[in-house]
N, C-alpha and C positions, 0 to 999 in steps of 0.2 A: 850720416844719412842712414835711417834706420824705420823700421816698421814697430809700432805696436798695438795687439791688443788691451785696450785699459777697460772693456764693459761687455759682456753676453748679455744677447736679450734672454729672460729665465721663460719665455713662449716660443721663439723663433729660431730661428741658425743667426740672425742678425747679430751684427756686435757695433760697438764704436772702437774707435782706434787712434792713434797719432802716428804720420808719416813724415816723418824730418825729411826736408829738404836744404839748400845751400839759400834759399831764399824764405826758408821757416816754416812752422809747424802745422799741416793738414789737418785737421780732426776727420776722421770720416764716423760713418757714409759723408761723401759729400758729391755735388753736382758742379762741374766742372763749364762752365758756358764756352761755346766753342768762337774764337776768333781766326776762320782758316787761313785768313790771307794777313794777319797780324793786328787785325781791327774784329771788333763785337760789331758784324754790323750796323748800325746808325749808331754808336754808343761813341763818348770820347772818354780817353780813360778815367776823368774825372766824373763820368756815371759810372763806369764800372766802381770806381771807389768805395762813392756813396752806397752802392750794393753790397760791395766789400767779398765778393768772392775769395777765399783764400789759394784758388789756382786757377788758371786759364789755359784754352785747350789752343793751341796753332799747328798749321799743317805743314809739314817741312817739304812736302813733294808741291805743294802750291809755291812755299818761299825761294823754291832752286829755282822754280820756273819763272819767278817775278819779285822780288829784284834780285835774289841770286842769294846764296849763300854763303858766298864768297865777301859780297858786298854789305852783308850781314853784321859776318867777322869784322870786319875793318869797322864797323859802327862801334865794335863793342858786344856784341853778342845779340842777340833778342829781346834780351830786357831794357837794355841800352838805346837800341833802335826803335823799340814801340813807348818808352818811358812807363813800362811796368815794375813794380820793385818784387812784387811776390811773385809767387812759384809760376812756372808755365810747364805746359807737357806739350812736345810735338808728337803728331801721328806720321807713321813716316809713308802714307799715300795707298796703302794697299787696297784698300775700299774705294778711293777717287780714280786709281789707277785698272782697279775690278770696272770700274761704271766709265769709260771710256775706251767700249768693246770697237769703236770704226776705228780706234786711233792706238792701239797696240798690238803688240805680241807678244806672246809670253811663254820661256823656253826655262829649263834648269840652272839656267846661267844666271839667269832675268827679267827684268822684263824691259821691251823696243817699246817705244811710243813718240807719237806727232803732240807736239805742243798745241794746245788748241787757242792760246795767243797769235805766233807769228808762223804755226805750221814746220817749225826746225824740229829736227829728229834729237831722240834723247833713251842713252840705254839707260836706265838701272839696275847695277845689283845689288846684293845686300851688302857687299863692301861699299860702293858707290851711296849708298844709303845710309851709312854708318858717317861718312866724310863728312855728308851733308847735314846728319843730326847734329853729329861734332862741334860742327861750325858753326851751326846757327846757336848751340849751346842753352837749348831748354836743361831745366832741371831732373826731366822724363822725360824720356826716347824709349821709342815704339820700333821692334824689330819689323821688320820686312816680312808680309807674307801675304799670302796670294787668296783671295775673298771672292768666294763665286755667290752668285744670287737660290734663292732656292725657290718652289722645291731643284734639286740639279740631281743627276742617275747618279749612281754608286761610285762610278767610275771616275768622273768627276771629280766626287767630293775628296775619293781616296789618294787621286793626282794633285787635290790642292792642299790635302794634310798633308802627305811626302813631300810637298816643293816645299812649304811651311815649315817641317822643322829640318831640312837642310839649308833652308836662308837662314831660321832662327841658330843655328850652329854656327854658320858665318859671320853672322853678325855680332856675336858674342867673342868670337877669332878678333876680327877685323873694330871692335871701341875702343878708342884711344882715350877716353877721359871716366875709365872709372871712377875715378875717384871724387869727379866732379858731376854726372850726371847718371841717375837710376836707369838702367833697362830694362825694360817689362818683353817678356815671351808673350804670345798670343796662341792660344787655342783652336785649333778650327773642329772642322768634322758635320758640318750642315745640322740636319736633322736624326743624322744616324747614332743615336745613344754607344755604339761598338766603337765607333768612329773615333766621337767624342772623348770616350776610356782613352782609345789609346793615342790620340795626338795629347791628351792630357797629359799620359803620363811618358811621352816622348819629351815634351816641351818641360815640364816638372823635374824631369831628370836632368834637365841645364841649370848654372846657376844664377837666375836671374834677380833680378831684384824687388817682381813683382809679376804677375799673370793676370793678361788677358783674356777675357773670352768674346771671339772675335765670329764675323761667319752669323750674328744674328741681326733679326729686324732689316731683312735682307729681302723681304718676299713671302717669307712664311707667316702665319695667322699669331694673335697675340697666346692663344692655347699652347701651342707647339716651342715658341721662346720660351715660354714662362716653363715648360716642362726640361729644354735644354739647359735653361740656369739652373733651376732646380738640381739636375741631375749633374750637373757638370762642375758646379760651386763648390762642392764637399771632394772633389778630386783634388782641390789646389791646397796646396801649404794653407794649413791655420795662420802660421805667423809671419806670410807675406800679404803687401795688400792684392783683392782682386776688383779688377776695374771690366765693366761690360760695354763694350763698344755702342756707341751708335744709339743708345735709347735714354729716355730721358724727360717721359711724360707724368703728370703727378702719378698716376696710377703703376704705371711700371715701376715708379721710385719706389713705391710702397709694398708694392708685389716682390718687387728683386731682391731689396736690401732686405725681406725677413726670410731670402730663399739666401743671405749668407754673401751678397755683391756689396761692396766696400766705396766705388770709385764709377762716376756716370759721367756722359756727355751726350748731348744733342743740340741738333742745329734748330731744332721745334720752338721753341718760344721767340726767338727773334724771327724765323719765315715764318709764324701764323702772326705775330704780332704786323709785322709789314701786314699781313692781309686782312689784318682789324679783328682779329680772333685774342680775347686774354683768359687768361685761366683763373676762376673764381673757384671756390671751396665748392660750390654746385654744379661743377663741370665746367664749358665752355661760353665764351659770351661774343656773342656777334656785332663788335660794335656799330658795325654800317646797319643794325635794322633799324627801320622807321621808330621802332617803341620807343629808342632812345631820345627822338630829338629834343623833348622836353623834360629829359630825366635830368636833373641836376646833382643826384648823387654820385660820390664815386665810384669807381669801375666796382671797390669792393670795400663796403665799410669796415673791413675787419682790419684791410692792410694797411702795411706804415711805409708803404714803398711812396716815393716822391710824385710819381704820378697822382695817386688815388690821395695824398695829403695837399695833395694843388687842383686840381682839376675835375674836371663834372663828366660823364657818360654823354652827356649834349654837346659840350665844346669837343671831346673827343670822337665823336661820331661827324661833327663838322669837318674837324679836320682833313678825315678819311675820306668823306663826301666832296673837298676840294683841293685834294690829292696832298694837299702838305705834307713834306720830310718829315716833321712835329710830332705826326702823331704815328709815324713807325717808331721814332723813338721811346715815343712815352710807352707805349703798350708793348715795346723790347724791356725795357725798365722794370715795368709791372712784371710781365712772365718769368724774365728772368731772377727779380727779387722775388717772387712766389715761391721759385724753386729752390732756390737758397736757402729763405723762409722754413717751407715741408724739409727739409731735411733737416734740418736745425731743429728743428720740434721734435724730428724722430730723434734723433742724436740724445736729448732730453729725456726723452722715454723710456727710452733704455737704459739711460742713468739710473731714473728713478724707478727703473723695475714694472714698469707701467707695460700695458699692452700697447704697441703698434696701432693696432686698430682702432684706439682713442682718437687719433688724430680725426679720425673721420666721422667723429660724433659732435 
């Protein structure tokens, strides 16, 4: 299991890379589609196939909670239990556990919280969270650490970089399967560039097997992320990969990965695609408006995703017009193979020494 750089962009901090895993070889940049509860929303995994994702994102503080990750183990692991053969990364809840402020507390130790299932009480710590990576046995495991919204005071932010890399140190104590699964440190520090320095180089001084930058697309404006990548990207090891929490729209992909971000994730193209929203090379497309009902083109004549090679703008706007499952799928399909797509073309670019900014001519 290993990291490398194989391409610099000769404009950008961007680069391409290959990230070994036990379940095979990452190229990055790449976009990660998130499946929190062990499913791609409306997808079965013989769409993800046809997409062909080379890793997929699950959440291990959803999985303890439902069906358990105890009951996980006994399947076989995660890959076994959902019938995926490639790579998977579990997040290990600090942001799901941040956005469930009536149903926790959160102390040095860990963090107390009420199941929002059946309302039973549930402590984690970063040991407790390590068990649970363990067991459920992604290829990548996400340490434990504590995400506030922003903007949030000083005060705050400084109490959730200190809690952050004292879990990030317990959790790197406390893995039992080095040898079998990668652990990423995560980054915090909100908005504060001082901050940022130094939980960077608190969490950099551990030896992880990759860094996060975590703590964004949290509340703050698309100016202020785009300027915390910026600034925070060139603090992590050249030759480990870095992954950015939580974003994961065409334009951030494009904006991130030439500010030197390796590894994406978002839950955006499957909830806009449920809401009939797909992402075309000229922005956004509404497929509930009236314009469409007689359009027979596909969503996007350029793409080769299975939606837009079968299906018209009219029968897709029907669909959504008469609520069918159908067409959240197809337009998860589309979004999600779009994003695959833009990266894949960046990835390209950079091979050939090309500018970035081509793609968007």
């Amino acid at each position: 299991m290993k990291f490398e750089v194989i391409k610099s962009c000769l404009y950008t901090k961007a680069r391409v890379g290959k990230l070994h895993t036990r379940h095979g070889i990452i190229e990055t940049p790449v976009f990660m589609p998130v499946g929190t509860q062990g499913t791609v929303k409306t997808l079965s995994i013989r769409d993800l196939k046809d997409i062909n994702p080379p890793i997929i994102l699950a959440n291990a503080f959803y999985l303890y909670l439902k069906p358990g990750h105890k009951l996980i183990e006994k399947a076989g692991g995660v890959h076994e239990f959902i019938g995926w053969e490639d790579s998977i990364l579990t997040d290990s809840g600090g942001f799901q556990i941040f956005s469930l402020k009536k149903l926790r507390k959160i102390n040095d130790a860990g963090a107390e919280l009420q199941s929002f299932y059946d309302g039973s009480y549930h402590f984690i710590s970063p040991e407790k969270m390590m068990e649970i990576e363990n067991s459920i046995g992604a290829d990548i495991i996400m340490a434990f650490d504590e995400c506030i919204s922003l903007p949030s005071s000083n005060d705050k932010l400084i109490s959730a970089l200190k809690r952050t890399t004292l879990w990030a140190e317990r959790c790197l104590n406390s893995h039992a399967r080095k040898n079998e699964q990668l652990l990423f440190g995560i980054v915090q520090g909100g908005d504060n560039e001082i901050l940022r320095k130094q939980s960077a180089g608190e969490i950099t001084a551990m030896p992880f097997d990759g860094y996060a930058i975590g703590g964004l697309s949290v509340g703050e404006g698309k100016e202020i992320m785009y300027r915390m990548v910026d600034f925070t990207a060139p603090l992590l090891p050249y030759d480990k990969p870095r992954y950015l929490m939580g974003v994961g729209t065409p334009e951030d992909l494009i904006e991130c990965i030439k500010k030197g971000i390796d590894m994406f994730d978002c839950v955006m193209p499957t909830r806009i695609g449920r809401h009939g929203t797909a992402f075309v090379k000229t922005g956004r497309l509404i497929i509930k408006n009236a314009c469409f009902t007689e359009d027979f083109s596909p969503l996007d004549p350029e793409c080769s995703c299975y939606t837009c090679q079968n299906y018209s703008r009219s029968y897709l706007r029907h669909l959504f017009m008469v609520k069918e499952v159908l067409g959240y799928t197809l337009l998860s399909i589309h979004n999600i193979h779009y994003l695959i797509n833009l990266v894949t073309q960046i990835r390209e670019l950079i091979k050939q020494g090309k500018q970035i900014n081509d793609i968007i001519d």
